[in-house]
N, C-alpha and C positions, 0 to 999 in steps of 0.2 A: 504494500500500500504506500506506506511513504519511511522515511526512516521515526524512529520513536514511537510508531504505532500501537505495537501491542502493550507497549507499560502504560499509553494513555489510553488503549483499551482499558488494560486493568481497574486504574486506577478511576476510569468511569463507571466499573463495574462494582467500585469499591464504594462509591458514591450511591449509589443508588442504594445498596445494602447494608449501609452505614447512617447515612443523611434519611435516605428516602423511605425505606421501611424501616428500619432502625431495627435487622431482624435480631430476635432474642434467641438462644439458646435453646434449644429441642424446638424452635416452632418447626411446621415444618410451610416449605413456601410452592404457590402453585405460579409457574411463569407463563405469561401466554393467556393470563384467562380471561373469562368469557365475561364482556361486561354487556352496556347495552351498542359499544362502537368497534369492539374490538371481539373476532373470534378466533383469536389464538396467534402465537408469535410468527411472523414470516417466515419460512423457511433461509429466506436471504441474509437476516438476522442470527445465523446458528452462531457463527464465532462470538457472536456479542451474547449469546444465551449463555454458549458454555462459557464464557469469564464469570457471568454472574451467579451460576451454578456455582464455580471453584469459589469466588467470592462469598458463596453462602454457605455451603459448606466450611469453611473456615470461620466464619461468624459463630457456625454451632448449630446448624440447620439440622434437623433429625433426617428431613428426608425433603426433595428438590424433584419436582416432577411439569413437565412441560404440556400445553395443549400447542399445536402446531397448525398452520396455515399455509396456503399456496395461492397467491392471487392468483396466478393464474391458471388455476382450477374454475376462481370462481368466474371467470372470464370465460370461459368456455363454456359454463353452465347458463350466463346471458346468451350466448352463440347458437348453443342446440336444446335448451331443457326446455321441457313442454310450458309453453306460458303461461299456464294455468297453477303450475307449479313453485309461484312466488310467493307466495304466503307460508311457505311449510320453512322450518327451521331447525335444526339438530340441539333437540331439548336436552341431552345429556351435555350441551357446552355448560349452558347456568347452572345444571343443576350440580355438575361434579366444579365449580366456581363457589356455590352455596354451601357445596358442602364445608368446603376448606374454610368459608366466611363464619358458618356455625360450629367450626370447633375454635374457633380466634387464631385460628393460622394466618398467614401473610397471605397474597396475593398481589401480582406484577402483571400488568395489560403491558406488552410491547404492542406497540402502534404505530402501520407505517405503512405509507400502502403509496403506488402510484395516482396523483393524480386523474391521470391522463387514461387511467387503466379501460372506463366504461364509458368514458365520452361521445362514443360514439353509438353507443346501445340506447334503448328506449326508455328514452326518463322516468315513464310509466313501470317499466319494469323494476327499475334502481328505487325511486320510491316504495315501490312496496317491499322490496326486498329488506329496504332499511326499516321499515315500516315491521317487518314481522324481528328482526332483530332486537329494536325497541321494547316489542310487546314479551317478549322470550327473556328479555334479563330485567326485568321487574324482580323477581328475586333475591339478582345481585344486587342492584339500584337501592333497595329494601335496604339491605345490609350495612352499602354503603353509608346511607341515608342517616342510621342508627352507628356511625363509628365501630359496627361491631368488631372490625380486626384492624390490623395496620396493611393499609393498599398503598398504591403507585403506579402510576401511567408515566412511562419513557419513550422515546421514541428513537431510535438508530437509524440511522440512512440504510438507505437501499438503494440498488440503480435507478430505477423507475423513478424514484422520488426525486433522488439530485439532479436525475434529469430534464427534469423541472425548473428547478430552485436554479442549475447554473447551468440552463440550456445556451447561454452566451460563450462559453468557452468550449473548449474539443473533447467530443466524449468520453475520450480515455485519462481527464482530469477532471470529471465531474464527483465520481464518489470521493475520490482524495479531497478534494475541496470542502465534501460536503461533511465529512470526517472533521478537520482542522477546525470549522467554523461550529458540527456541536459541540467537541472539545472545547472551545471558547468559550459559547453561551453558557455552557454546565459547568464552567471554573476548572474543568479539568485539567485545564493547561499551565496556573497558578502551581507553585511552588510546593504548598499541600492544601489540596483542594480540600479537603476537612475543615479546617481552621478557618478557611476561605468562605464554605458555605454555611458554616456557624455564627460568623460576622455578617453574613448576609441576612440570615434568619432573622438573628437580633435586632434588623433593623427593621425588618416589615413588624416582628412582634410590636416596635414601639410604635410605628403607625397607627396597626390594629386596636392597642390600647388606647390609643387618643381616640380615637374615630368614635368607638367603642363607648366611651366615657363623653362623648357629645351629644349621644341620642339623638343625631338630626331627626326630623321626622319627615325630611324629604331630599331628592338631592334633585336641582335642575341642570341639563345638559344646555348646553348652547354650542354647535359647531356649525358647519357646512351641510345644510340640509338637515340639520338634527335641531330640535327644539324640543325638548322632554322633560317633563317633569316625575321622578320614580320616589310614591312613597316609600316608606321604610315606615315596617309595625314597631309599637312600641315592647322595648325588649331584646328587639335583635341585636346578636353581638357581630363585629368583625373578626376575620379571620385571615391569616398568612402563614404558609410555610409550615410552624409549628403547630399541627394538630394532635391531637390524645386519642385514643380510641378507651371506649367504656373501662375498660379496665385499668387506664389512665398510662396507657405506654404510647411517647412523643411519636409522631413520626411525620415525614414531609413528603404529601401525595404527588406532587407534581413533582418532577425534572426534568428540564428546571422551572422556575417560579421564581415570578415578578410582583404576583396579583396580591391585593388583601380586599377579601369580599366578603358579603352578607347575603340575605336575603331580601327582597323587594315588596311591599306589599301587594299582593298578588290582584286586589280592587281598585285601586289606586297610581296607577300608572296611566297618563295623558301627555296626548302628542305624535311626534312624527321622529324616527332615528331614521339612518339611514348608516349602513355596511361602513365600513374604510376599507377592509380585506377579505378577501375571495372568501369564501367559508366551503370547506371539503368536506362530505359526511358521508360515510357508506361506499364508496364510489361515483355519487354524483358531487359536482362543483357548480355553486352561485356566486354568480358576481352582481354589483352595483343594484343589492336590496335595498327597498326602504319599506317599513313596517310602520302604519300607524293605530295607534290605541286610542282607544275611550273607555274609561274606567276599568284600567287592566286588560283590555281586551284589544285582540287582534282585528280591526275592521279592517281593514285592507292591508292588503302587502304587493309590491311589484318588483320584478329581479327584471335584468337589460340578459342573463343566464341563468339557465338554474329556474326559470320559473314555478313549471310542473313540483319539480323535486322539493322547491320549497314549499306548497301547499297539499304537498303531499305531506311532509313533518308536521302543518299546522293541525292538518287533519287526524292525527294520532290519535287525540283525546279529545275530552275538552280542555284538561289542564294545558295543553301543548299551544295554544294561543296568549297564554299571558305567561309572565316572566316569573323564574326562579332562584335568579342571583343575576347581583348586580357587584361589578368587581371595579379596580383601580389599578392604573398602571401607568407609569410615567412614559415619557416618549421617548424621554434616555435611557430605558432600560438597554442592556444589552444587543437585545434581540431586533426590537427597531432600529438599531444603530446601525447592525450589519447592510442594511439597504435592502436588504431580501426577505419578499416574501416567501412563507413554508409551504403555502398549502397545504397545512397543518396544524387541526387548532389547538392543540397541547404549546406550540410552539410560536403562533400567529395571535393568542389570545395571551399569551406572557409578553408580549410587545407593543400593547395598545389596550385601554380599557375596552371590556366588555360585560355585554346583557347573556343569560344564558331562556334561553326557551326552556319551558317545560316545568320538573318539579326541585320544587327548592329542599335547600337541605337541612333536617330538623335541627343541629347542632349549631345551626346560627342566628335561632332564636331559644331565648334562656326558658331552659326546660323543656325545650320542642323534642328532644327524641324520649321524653317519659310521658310526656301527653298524648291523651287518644289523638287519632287523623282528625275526628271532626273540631277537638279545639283547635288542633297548629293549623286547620284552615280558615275555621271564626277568625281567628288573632291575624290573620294576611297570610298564611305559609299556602304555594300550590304544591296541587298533588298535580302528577300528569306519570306518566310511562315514557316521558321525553324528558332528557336534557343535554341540550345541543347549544355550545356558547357561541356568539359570532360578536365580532368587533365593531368598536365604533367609534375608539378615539385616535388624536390625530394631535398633532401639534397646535392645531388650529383648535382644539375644545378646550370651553370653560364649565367649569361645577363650581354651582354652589351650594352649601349647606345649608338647609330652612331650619333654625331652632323654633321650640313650640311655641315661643310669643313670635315667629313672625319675622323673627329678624335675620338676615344673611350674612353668611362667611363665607370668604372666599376658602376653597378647597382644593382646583388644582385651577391652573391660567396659563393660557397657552401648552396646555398637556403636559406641565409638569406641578406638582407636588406644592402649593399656596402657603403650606406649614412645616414648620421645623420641630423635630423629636427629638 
């Protein structure tokens, strides 16, 4: 690949098992599993499995077991499977994901998939496809939902995908490149990226705690085609990086991560967003969306791509039309600096603030994952079988904070960060 590659394999492998799940001793961890976006690790991805395999095993893992993937299996299955045949889904992904979620074992989504893989298949088909995938990891989503284990979504390149991200250069430098550049975003190229992402942690945690301790009760967007106003129930708390699962063991879901989010009140949300970045789900790709609400609700939505595929997500539920986390991100982070879109929203939504469609998550309102469903929805929380984030901020967005008498603070300007922690 390039020279130093496999110790910055390693040592991103060390990251994810260290930082990201923070695995403990006899857990044991399922890699690949079945969430509601992801059905198992690429096969493309095997060298970066087994590091994290050695990686967990040396953590103290009792036992390390993989669900696997081949896009272009499922690329074939658009090409000749009966069309009628889009709704069915392979129930034993979630359910051997659930099971690992119900003993408090780990659990790792690699996530990565080409773009470009089904653009040119029947939109119709790719929506429902995504559409029965959704309704089939309500289980894991469940799980999630309730912190019940320490999880992680990462994402390692693959050809398909870098050939995408740096379709400007000659093919046989596109994964190298695309290599060097997650190295970077994931700190793995720092001296010891440990130290590195523990400093980094510490800082969203003081965010989260400020934000956290403001109780806004509303945040309003103001950018380029965006004019929104999202409330926020009272109660909710923020969140970054450092999460707990039930039984209060830290661990950090995303790698990497920019974000510190909440939940939205899911009645409460008025106005027009519109996209900044393509949003990829399933196999289909939307570009240059815009969504508007009235009272939480989705009344219209238009994409210039992607249209079908997007009303096909809205159409999931009813929850899948109004919002379930609303997140923060500067413009500086890392990932927007690189100049490059992912096409990928693990990696496209840590670069820009975003809204996430669908169901929000009980741990980010105080006492939501011990409350029946029907209060954390009284109090604003949605429930849906969907949660799909797409971006919205830009250099160009301002937020501001509504405190309950009324009064504003600024919160970020010009898409960076209005306050100091």
């Amino acid at each position: 690949m390039f020279n130093g590659f496999e110790e910055l394999l390693e040592k991103y492998a060390e990251v994810t098992i260290k930082i990201g799940l923070n695995l403990q001793p006899n857990q044991r961890l399922l890699i690949g599993s079945s969430s509601t976006r992801e059905g198992g690790a690429p096969i493309e991805a095997a060298q970066f499995v087994r590091a994290v395999t050695r990686q967990a095993y040396k953590a103290g893992a009792r036992y390390v077991d993989t669900i696997w993937k081949d896009e272009q299996i499922d690329r074939i299955r658009f090409e000749y499977a009966p069309r009628d045949s889009f709704d069915e889904y392979p129930t034993w992904k979630p359910a051997v994901t659930a099971e690992y979620g119900k003993r408090g074992d780990a659990i790792m989504s690699v996530y990565a998939s080409s773009p470009e893989l089904l653009s040119d298949q029947d939109p119709e088909l790719v929506s429902r496809a995504a559409r029965a995938g959704v309704q089939y990891g309500q289980q894991v989503l469940g799980l999630i939902d309730k912190s019940a284990m320490n999880w992680l979504v990462v994402s390692p390149p693959i050809q398909g995908w870098a050939d995408k991200v740096f379709s400007d250069l000659p093919a046989e430098e596109r994964l190298a490149e695309m290599w060097k550049l997650v190295f970077k975003i994931c700190r793995v190229d720092q001296p010891d990226p440990i130290e590195a992402w523990r400093n980094h942690i510490a800082n969203l945690v003081k965010r989260k705690e400020y934000l956290t301790a403001k109780q806004y009760t509303a945040l309003h967007y103001i950018g380029p085609n965006t004019d929104l106003e999202i409330g926020l129930p009272e109660g909710h708390i923020w969140h970054g990086a450092a999460m707990n699962t039930l039984a209060g063991l830290p661990f950090t879901a995303n790698i990497p991560t920019e974000e510190v989010f909440t939940l939205p009140h899911s009645q409460r949300v008025n106005g027009v967003v519109t996209s900044t970045r393509p949003l990829f789900f399933s196999g289909g790709l939307m570009e240059d969306f815009s969504l508007t609400f009235e009272d939480g609700y989705v009344v219209k939505a238009t994409a210039k791509r992607g249209e079908k595929i997007l009303a096909g997500l809205l159409d999931v539920d009813e929850g899948a039309r109004r919002l379930g986390e609303v997140a923060l991100v500067p413009n500086s982070s890392p990932i927007s600096q690189s100049g490059r879109l992912f096409y990928n929203t693990l990696y496209d939504e840590n670069a820009s603030c975003h809204v996430a469609l669908g169901n929000a998550y009980r741990f980010t309102l105080e006492n939501g994952a011990q409350m029946p469903e029907e209060e954390f929805v009284a109090r604003g929380g949605n429930k849906s079988a969907l949660h799909v984030d797409f971006m919205i901020g830009s250099g160009q967005l301002d937020i501001d904070g509504i405190l309950a008498n009324g009064d504003r603070e600024p919160v970020f300007r010009q898409g960076e960060w209005a306050f100091d922690v």
